[in-house]
C-alpha positions in Angstrom: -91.0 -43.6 -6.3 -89.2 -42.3 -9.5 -85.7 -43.0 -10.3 -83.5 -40.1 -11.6 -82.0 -41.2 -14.7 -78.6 -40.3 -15.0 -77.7 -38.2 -18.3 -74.6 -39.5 -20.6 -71.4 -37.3 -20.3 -71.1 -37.4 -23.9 -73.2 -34.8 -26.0 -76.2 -35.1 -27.8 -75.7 -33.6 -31.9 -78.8 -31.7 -32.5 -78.6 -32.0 -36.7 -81.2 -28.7 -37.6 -80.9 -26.1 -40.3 -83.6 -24.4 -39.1 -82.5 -22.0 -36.5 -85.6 -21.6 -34.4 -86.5 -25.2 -34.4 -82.6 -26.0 -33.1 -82.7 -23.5 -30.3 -86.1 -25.1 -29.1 -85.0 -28.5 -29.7 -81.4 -27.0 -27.9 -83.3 -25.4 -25.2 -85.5 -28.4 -24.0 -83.2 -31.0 -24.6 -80.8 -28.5 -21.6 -83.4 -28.5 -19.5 -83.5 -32.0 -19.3 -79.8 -32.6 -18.4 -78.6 -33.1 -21.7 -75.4 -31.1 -23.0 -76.2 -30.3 -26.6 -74.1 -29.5 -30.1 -75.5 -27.8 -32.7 -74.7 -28.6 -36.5 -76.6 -26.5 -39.3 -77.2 -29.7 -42.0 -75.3 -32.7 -42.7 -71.8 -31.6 -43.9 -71.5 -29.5 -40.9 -72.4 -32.6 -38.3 -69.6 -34.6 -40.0 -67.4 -32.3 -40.2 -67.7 -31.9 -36.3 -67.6 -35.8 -36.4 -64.7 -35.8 -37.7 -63.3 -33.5 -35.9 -63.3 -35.7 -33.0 -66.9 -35.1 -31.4 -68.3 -38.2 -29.8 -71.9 -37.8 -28.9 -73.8 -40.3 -27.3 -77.1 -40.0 -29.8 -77.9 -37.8 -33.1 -80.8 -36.0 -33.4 -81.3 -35.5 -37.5 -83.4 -33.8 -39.4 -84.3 -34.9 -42.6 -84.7 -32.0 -44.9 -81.5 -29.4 -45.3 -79.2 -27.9 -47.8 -76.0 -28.9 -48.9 -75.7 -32.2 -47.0 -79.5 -33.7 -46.3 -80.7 -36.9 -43.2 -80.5 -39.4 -45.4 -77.0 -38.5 -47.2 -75.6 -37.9 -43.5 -76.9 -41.3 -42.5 -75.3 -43.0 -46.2 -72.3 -41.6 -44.9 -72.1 -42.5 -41.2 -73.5 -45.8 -41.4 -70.4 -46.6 -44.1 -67.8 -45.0 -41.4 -66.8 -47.8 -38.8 -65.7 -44.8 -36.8 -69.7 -42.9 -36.3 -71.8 -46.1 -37.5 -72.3 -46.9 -34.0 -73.7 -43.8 -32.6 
């Protein structure tokens, strides 16, 4: 017998510039129970970081404009505030 799992309340930040890849990764990760926010590239999730989202996992691509994976996680991991998530 199979437990159901039960899904965080917090969001899951889906980190994708590319638009059909988010709305896949958007669309399956609903299906499964999860709510999801969307952020374009790396500025754009910190910005809704700071803004006062608190997800409960971050889903980052590595490749985008402006702010790429690896400059988001520099960042994060040098915030006490998201170097948790």
């Amino acid at each position: 017998m199979m437990m159901q799992q039960t899904k965080p309340t917090e969001p899951v930040l889906l980190v994708e510039d590319t638009e059909d890849s988010r709305e896949v990764m958007e669309a399956l990760l609903e299906m499964e129970g999860y709510r999801v926010v969307c952020a374009t590239d790396g500025r754009d999730a910190l910005d809704k970081l700071e803004s006062g989202l608190q997800p409960c996992r971050i889903l980052l691509d590595v490749s985008m404009p402006r702010m790429n994976g690896i400059e988001f996680r520099r960042v994060q991991a040098a915030d006490e505030r998201f170097r948790e998530i």
